[in-house]
DONU-744305 format. One line per 10 residues: their letters; for each residue x, z, y of N, C-alpha, C. Coordinates in steps of 0.02 Angstrom, whole numbers, plus 50000, padded with zeros to 5 digits. Each point is the difference from the previous one (the first is absolute). Last residue first. Layout:
// DONU-744305
A) X/Z/Y/X/Z/Y/X/Z/Y ~ ...
This chain:
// DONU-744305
XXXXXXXXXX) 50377/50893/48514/50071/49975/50015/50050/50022/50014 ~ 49754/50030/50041/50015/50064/49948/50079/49976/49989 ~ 49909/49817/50120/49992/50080/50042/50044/50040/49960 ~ 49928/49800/49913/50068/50007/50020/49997/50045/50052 ~ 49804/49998/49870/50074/50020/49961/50062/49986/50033 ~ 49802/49969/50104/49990/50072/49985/50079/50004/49966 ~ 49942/49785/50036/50014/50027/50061/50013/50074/49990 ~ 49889/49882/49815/50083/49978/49992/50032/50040/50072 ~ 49764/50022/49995/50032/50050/49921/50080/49970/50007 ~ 49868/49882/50141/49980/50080/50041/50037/50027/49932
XXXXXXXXXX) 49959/49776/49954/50059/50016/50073/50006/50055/50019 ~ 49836/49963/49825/50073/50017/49971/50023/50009/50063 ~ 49809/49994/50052/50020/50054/49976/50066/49990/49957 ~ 49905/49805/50100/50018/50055/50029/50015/50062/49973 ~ 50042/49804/49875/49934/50006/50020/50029/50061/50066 ~ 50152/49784/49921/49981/50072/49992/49924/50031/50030 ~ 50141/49784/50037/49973/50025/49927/49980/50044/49977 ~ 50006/49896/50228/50035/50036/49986/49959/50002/49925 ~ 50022/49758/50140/49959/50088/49993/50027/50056/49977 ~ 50149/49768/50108/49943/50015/49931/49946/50048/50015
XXXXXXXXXX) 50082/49766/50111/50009/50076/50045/49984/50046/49921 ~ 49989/49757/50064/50008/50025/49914/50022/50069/50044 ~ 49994/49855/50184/49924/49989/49948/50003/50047/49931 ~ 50155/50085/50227/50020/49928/49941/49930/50000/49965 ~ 50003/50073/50246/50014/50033/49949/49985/49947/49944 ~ 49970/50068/50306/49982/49959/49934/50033/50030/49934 ~ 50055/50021/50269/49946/50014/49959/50000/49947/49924 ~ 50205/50122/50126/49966/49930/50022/49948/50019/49989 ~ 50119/50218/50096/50019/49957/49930/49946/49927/50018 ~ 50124/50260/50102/49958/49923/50029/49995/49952/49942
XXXXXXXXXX) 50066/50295/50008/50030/49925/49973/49946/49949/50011 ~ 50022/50274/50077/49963/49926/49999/50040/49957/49983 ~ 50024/50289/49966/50039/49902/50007/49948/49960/49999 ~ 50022/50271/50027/49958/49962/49995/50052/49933/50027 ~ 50065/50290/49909/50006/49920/50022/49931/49963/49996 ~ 50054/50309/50012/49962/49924/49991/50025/49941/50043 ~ 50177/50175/50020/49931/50010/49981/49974/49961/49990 ~ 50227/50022/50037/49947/50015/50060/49952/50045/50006 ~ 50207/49864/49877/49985/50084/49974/49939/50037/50081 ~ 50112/49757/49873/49988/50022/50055/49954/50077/49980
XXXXXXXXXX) 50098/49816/49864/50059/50059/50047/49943/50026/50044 ~ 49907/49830/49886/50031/50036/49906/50057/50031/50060 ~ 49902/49879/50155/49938/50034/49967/50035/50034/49936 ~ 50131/49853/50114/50006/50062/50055/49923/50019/49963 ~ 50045/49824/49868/50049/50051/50007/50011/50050/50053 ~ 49851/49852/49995/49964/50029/49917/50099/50043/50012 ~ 49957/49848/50165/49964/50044/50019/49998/50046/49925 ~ 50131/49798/50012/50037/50057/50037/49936/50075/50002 ~ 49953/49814/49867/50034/50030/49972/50069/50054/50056 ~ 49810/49876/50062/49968/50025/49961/50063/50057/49962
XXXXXXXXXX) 50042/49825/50141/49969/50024/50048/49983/50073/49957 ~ 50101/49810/49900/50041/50036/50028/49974/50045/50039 ~ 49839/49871/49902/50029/50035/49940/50067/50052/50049 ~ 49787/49910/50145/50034/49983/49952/50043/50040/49960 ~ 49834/50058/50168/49975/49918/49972/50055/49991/49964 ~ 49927/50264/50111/50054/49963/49990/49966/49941/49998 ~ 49981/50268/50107/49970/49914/49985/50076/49957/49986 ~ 49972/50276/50003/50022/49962/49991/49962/49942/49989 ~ 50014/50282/50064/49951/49933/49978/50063/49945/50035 ~ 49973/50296/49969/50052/49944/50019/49955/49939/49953
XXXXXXXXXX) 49872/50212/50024/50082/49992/50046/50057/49979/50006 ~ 49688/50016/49984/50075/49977/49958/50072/50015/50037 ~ 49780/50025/50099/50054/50070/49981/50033/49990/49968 ~ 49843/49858/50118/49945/50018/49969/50056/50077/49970 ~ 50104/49816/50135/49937/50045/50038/49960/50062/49961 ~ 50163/49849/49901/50035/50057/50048/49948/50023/50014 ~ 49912/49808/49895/50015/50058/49979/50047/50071/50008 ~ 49953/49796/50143/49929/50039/49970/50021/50056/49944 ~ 50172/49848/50095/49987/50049/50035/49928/50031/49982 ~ 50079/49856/49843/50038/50044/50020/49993/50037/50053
XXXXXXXXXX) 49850/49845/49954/49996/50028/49970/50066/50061/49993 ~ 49861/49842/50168/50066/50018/50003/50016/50060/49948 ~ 49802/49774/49998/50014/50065/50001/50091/50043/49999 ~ 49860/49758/49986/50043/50029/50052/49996/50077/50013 ~ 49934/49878/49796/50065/49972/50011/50006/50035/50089 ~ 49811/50065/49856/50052/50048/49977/50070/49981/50054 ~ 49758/49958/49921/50029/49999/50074/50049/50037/49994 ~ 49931/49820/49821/49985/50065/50054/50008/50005/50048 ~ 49926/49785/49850/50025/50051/50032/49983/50070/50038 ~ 49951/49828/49755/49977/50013/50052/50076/50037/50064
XXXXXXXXXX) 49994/49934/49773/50053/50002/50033/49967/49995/50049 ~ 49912/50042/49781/49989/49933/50040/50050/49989/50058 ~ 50012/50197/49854/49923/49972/49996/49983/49946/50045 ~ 50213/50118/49972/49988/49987/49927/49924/49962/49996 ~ 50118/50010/50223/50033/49975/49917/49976/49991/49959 ~ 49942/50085/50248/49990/50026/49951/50003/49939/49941 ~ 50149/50047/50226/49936/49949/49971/49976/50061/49925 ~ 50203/50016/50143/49953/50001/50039/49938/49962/49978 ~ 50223/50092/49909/49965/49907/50006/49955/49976/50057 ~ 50190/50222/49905/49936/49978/50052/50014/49948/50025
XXXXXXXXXX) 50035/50223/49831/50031/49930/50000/49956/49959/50050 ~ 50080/50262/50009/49941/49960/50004/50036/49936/49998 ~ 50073/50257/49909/50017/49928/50011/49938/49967/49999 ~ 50111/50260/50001/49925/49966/50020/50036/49924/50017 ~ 50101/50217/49912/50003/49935/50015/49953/49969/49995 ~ 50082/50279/49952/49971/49938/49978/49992/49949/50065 ~ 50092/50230/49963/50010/49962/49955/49959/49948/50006 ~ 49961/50144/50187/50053/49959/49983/50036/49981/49935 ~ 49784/50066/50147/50007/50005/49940/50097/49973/49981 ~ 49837/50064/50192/50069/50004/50003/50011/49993/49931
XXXXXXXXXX) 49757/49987/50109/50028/50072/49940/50091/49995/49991 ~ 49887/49857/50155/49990/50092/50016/50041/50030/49947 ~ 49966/49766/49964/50055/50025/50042/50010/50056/50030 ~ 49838/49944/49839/50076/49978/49989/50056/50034/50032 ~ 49750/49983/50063/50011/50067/49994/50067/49983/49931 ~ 49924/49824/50150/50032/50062/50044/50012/50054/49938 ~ 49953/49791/49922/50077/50000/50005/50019/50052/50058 ~ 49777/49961/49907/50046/50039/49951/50062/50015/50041 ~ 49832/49852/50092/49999/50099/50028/50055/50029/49945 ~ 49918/49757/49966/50080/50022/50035/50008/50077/50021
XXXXXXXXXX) 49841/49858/49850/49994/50062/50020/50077/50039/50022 ~ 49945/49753/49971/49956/50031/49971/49981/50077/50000 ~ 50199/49852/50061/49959/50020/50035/49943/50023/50014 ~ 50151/49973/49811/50032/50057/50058/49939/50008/50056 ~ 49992/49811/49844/49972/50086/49970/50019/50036/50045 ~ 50043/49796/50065/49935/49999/49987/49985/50064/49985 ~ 50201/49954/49995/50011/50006/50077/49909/50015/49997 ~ 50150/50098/49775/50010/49937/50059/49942/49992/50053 ~ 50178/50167/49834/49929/49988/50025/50013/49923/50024 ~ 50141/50183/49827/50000/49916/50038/49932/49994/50035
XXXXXXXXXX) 50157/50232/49959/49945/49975/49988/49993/49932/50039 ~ 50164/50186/49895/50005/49936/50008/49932/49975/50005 ~ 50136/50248/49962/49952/49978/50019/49991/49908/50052 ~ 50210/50215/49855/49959/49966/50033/49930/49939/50020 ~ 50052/50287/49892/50021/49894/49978/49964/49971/50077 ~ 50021/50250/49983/50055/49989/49969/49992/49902/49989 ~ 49829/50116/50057/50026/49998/50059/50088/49983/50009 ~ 49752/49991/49899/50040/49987/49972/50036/49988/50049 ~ 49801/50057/50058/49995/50044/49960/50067/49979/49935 ~ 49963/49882/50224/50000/50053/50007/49991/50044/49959
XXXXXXXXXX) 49986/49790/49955/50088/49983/50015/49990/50086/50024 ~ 49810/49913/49907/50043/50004/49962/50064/50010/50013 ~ 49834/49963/50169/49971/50062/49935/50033/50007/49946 ~ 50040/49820/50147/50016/50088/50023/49981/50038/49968 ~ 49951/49761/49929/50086/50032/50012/50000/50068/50007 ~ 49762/49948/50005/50031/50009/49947/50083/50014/49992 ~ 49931/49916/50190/49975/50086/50004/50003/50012/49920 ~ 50057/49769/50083/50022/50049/50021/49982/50075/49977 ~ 49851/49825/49927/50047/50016/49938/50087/50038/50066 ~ 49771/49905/50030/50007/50063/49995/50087/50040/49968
XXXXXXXXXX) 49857/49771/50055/50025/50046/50063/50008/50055/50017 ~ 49877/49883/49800/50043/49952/50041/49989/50073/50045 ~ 49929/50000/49761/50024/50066/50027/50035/49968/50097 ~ 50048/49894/49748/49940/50012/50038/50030/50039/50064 ~ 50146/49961/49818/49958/49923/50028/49942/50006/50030 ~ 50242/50122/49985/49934/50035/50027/49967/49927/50014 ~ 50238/50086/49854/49974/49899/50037/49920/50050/50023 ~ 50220/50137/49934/49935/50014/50014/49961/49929/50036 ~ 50231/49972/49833/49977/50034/50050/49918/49998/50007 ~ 50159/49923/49848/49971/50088/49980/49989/50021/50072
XXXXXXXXXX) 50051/49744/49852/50000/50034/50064/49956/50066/49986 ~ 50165/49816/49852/49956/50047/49995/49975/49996/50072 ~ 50179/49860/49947/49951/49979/49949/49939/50072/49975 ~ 50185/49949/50160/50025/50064/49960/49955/49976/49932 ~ 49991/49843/50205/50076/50039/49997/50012/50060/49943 ~ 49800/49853/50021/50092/49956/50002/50029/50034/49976 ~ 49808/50138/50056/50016/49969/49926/50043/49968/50007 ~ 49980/50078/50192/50020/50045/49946/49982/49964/49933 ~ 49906/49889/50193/50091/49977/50005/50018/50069/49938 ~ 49764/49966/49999/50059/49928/49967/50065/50011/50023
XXXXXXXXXX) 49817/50162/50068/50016/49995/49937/50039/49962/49970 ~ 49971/50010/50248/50048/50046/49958/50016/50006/49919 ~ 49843/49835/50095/50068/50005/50015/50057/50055/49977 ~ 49763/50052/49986/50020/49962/49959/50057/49956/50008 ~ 49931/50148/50157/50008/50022/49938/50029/49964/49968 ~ 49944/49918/50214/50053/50044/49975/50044/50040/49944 ~ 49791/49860/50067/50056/49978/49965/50073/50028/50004 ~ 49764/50138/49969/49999/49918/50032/50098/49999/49967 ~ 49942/50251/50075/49969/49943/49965/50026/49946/50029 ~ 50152/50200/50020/49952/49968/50029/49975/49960/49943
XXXXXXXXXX) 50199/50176/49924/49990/49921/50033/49923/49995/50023 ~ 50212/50157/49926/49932/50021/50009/49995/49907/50041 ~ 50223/50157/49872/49973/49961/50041/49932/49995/49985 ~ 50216/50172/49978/49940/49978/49990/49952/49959/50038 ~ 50292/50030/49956/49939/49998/50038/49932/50007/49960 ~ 50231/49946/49929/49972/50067/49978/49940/50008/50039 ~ 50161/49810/50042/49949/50000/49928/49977/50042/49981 ~ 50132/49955/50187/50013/50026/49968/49996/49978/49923 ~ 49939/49841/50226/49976/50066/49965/50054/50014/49961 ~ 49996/49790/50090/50015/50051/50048/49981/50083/49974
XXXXXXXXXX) 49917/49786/49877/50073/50009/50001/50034/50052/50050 ~ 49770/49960/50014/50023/50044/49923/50081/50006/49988 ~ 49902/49875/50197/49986/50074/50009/50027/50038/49929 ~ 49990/49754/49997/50065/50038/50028/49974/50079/50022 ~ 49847/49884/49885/50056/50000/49961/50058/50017/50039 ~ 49796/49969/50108/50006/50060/49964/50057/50006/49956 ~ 49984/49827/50121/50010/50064/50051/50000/50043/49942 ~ 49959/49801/49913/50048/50006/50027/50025/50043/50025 ~ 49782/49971/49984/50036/49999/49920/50062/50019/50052 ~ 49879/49930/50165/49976/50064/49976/50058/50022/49942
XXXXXXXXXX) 50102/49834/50160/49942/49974/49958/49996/50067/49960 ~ 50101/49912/50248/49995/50038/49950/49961/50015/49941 ~ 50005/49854/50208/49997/49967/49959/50016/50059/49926 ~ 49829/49984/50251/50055/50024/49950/50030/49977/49927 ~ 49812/49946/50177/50060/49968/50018/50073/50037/49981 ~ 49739/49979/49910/50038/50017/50027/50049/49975/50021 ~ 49786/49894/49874/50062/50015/49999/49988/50022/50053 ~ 49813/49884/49833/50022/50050/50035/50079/50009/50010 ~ 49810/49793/49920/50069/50034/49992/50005/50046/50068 ~ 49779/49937/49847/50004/49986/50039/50102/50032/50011
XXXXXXXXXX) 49763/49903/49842/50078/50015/49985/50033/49993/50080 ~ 49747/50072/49871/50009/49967/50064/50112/50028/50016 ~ 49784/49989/49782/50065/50006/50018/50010/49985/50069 ~ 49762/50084/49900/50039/49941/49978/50076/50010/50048 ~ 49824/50220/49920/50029/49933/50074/50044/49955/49966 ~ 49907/50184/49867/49954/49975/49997/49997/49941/50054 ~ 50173/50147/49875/49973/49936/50009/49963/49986/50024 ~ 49949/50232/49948/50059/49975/50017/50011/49928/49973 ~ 49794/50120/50113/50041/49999/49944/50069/49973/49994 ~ 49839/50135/50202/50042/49941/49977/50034/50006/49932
XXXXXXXXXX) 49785/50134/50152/50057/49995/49959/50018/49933/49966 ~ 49868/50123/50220/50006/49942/49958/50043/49996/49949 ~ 49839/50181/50172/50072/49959/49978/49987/49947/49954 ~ 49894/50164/50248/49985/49961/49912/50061/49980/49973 ~ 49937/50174/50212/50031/49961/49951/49982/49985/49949 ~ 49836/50065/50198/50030/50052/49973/50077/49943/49975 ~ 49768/49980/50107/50042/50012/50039/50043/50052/49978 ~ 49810/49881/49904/50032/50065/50001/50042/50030/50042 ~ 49898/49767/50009/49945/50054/49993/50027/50057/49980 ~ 50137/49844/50025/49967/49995/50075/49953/50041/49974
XXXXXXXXXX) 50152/49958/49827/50046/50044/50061/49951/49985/50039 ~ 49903/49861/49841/49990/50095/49975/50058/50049/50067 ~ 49980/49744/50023/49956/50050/49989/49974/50079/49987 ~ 50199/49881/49984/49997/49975/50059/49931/50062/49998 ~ 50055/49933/49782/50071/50080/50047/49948/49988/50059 ~ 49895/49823/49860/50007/50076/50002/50025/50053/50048 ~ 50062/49776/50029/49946/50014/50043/49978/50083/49978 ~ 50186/49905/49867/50013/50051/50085/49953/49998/50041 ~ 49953/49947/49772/50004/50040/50011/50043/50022/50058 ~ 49927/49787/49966/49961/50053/50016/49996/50061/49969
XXXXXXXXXX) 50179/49857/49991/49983/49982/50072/49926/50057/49994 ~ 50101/49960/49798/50045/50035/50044/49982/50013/50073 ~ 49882/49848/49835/49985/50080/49998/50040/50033/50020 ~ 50054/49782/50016/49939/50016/50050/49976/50070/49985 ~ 50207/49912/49894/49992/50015/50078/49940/50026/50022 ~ 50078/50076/49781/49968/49959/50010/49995/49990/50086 ~ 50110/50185/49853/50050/49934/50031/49952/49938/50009 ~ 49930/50286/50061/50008/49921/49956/50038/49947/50014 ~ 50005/50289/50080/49991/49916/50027/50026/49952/49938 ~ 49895/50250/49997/50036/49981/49964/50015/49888/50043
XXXXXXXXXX) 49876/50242/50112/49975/49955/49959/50072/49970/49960 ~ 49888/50232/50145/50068/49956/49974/49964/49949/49955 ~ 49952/50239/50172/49967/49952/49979/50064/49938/49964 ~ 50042/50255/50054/50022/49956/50052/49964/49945/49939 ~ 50005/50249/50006/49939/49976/50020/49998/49921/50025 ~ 50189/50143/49874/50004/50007/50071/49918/49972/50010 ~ 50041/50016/49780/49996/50051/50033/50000/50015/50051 ~ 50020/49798/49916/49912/50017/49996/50018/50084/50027 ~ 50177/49871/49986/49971/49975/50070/49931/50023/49975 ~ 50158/50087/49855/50036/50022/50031/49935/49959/50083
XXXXXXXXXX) 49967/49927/49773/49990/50072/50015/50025/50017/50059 ~ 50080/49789/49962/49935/50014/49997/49966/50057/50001 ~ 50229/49987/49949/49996/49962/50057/49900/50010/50049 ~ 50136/50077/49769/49960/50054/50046/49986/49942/50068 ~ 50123/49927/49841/49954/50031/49963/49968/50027/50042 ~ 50205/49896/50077/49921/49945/49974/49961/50043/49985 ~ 50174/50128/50036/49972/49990/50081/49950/49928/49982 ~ 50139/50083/49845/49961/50033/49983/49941/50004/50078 ~ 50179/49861/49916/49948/50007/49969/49941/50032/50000 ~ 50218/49905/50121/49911/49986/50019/49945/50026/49949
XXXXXXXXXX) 50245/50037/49969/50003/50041/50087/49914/49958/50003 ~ 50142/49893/49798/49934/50051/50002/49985/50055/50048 ~ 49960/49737/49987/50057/50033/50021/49999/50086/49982 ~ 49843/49824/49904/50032/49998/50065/50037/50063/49968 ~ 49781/49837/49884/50070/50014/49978/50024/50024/50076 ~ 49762/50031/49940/50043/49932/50019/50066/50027/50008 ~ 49797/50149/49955/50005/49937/49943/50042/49954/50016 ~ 49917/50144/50195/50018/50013/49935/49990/49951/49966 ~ 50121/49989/50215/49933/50001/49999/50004/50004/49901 ~ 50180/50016/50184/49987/50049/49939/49922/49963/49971
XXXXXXXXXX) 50049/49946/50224/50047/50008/49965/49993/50030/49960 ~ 49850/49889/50208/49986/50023/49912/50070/50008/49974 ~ 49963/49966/50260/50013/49983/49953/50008/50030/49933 ~ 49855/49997/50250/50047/50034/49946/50004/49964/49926 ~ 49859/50011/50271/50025/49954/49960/50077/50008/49941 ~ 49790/50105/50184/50067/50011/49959/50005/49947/49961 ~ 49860/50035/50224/50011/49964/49959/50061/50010/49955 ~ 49872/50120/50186/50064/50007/49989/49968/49956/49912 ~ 49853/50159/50208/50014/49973/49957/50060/49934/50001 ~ 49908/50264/50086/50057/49930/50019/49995/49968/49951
XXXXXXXXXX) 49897/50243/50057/49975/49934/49985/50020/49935/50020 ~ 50069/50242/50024/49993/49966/50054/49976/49911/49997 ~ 49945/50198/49829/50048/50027/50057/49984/49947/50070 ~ 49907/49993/49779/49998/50065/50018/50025/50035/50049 ~ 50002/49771/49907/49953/49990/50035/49969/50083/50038 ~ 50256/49921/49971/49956/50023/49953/49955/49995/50032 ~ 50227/49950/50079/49942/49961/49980/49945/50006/49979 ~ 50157/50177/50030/49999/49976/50058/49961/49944/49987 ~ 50055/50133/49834/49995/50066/50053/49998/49945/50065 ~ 49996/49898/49788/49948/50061/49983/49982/50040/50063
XXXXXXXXXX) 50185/49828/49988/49942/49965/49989/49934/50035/49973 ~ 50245/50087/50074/49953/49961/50048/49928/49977/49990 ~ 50107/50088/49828/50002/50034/50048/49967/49976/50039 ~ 50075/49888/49820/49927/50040/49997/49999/50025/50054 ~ 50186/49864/49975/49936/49975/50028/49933/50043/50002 ~ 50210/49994/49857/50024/50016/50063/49941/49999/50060 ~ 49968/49972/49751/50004/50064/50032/50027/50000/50058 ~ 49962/49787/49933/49933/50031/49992/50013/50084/50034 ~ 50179/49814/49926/49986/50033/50076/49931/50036/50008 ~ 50076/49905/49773/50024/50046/50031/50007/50027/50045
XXXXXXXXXX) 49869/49806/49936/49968/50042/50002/50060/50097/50004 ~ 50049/49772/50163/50020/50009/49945/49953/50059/49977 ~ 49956/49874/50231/50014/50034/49959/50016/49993/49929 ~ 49876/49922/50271/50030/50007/49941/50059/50039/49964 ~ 49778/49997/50181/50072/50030/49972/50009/49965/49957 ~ 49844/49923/50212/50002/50020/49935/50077/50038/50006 ~ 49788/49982/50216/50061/49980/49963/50013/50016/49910 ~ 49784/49942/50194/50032/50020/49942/50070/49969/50003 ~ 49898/50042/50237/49979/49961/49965/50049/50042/49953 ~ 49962/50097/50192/49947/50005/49993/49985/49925/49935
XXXXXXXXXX) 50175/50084/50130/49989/49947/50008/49922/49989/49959 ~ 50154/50197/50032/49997/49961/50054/49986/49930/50004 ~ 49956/50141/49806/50007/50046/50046/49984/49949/50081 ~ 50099/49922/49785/49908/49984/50009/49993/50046/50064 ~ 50219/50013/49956/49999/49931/50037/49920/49999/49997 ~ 50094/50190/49927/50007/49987/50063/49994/49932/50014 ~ 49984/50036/49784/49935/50056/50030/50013/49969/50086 ~ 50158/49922/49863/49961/49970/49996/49936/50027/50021 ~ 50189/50105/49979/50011/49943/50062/49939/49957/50000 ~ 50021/50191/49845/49968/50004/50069/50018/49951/50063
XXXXXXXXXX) 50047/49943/49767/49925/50018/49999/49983/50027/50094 ~ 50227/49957/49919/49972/49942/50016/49915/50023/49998 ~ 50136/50168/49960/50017/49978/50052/49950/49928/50019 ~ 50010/50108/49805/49949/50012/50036/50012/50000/50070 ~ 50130/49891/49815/49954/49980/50015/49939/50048/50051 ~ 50249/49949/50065/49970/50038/49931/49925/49968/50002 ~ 50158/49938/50145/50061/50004/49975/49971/50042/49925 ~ 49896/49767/50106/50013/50084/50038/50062/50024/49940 ~ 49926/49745/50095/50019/50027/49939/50019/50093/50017 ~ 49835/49767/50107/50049/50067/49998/50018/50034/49952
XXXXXXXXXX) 49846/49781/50123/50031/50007/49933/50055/50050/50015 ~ 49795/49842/50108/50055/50071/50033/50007/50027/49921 ~ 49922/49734/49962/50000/50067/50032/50042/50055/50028 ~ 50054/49768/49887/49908/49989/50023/49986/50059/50033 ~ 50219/49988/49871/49996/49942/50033/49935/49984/50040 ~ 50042/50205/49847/50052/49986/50059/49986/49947/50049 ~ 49884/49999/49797/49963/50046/50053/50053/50016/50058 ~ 50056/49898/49808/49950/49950/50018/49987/50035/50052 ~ 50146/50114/49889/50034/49953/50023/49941/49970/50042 ~ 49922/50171/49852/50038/50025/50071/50039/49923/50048
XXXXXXXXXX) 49898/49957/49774/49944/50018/50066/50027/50026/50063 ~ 50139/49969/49822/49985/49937/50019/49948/50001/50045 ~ 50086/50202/49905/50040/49992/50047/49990/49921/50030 ~ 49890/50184/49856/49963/49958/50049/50049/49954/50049 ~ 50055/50113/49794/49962/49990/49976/49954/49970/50065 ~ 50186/50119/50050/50023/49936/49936/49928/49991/49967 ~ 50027/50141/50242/49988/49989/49923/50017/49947/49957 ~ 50028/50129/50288/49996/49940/49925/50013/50036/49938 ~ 49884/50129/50203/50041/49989/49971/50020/49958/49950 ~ 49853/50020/50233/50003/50025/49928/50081/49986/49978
XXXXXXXXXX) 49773/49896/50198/50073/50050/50018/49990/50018/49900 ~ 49849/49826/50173/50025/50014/49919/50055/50036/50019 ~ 49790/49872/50148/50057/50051/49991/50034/50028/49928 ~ 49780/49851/50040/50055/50004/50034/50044/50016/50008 ~ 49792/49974/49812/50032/50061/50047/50055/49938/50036 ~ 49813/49893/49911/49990/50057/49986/50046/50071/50047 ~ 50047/49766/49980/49922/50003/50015/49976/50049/50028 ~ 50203/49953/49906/50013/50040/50054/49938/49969/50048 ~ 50019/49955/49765/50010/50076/49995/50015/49999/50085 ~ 49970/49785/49915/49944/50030/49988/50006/50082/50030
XXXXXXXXX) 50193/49859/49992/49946/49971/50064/49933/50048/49995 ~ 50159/50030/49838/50024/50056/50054/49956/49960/50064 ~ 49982/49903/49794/49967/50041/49994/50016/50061/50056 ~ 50101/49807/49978/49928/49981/49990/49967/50056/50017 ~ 50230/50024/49946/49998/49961/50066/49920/50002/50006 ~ 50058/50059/49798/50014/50046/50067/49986/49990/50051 ~ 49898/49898/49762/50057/49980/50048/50007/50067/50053 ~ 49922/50052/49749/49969/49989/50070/50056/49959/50062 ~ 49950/50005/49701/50039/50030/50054/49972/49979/50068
């Protein structure tokens, strides 16, 4: 294994600037690199690619990305139509984490984004080496990267296995004491029970999966373990072609902001069966608890803006349980609730037992219901 710390002295040899999205597979490198460099957490990854264009831009020195290999598609763009040695020749140190990598046991939202991980950077024209857990062959392959970005003036990458950073145990907190689990279990109690619900990746899901087993010892909702910052527009796509049920979607503050443009065309479209719930830590949870930028955002007035037509911030249960009742009366049109929650989450958190396609075959059936 590679110390972080050690090895983030070596890596800002090389690039300076680091903008991306955390990963659970770099989140000990992300920590090390907070503390030694300009360290930014964007809200996607090809966001962070052109922050990073704009910083070689005006400084005429390398920046990197990091990344999860699921951010790969958020990134082509920029990184074909604006870094490219075809375009405006920016080179851009990727630094991406191997999820799915084949033959190694994961999750299964990584399987199929390991398999193609590699195909996917020979198709873009983007050079890649595999970083060793040997220090010193780690070190020259960022003289590699270093090298090969000055004679192409293009992106190189690096792919990260998983483990491959020794532990760096650092404590994250908010100044909220509402605890995620918790919320969601009182949101369920405020329901009917006829709702169709739709959950965000990370620990949302799988929260959701434990407070419905307690409580029924099943769950038949739509848990979306991939797919981060999409899973609004999935709600609508289901709450507008089912107009007779209502529509429960749990987001949270990382995914929301991942492609917040959803929450205009939400609020255009006046969807009003459905409930847009952002749980918000302001950190990303499930992959190290990095932060967002989520905590001074006026999320109730952001989403008036965008056409929701009635929004609600809450931090606690009485707060929660007045707002979930002018939301089960209110005959407007589309709700949006921010609930403020701590960061963190119990160690034995479970997974969902189910492969996805059952969650998608049990969800189907409490539709047909």
């Amino acid at each position: 294994m590679l110390n972080p710390k050690e090895f983030a002295k070596e890596l800002i040899k090389v690039a300076e600037f680091f903008a991306g999205v955390p990963d659970s597979v770099l989140k000990h490198l992300c920590t090390a690199l907070e503390e030694i460099a300009p360290f930014h957490t964007s809200v996607n990854e090809g966001a962070a690619v052109a922050l990073s264009a704009g910083y070689t831009i005006a400084t005429g020195k390398l920046g990197a990305v990091y990344m999860q290999n699921s951010g790969i598609g958020n990134s082509i763009n920029p990184l074909l139509s604006l870094n490219d040695a075809l375009v405006y020749s920016i080179p851009t140190l990727l630094i991406i984490g191997w999820r799915g990598e084949p033959n190694v046991k994961d999750e299964p939202q990584h399987i199929k984004q390991g398999l193609v991980t590699e195909e996917l950077l020979r198709a873009c024209g983007i050079p890649y080496k595999i970083l060793p857990s040997n220090f010193g062959e780690a070190v020259e392959m960022l003289n590699w990267a270093k090298a090969t970005m000055e004679s192409t003036s293009a992106p190189v990458a690096l792919l990260v296995r998983n483990n491959l950073f020794e532990e760096i145990k650092v404590q994250r907190k908010n100044n909220y004491v509402y605890k995620r689990e918790q919320a969601i279990e009182d949101i369920l109690s405020c329901l009917s029970g006829d709702e169709l619900v739709i959950s965000t990746t990370g620990m949302i899901s799988r929260e959701l999966w434990d407070v419905r087993m307690k409580q029924k010892g099943d769950c038949a909702d739509l848990l979306t373990v991939g797919s981060m910052g999409h899973v609004s527009q999935i709600a609508m796509g289901i709450a507008l072609n089912r107009p007779e049920d209502k529509v429960v979607c749990l987001d949270g503050d990382g995914s929301v902001l991942m492609h917040m443009g959803s929450m205009v065309t939400v609020g255009q479209r006046k969807v009003g069966n459905m409930i847009h719930i952002v749980l918000n830590n302001s950190a990303h949870d499930s992959v190290g608890g990095h932060k967002t930028d989520a905590a001074n955002v006026d999320w109730k007035a952001l989403a008036l803006a965008c056409g929701y037509d009635c929004a609600w911030s809450v931090n606690n249960f009485d707060e929660l349980e007045n707002a979930m009742r002018d939301i089960t009366n209110c005959t407007k049109g589309s709700c949006f609730l921010e609930i403020k929650i701590v960061q963190g989450a119990r160690a034995d958190v479970s997974r969902p037992a189910k492969t996805p396609v059952e969650i998608k075959q049990d969800f189907e059936k409490t539709m047909r219901r």
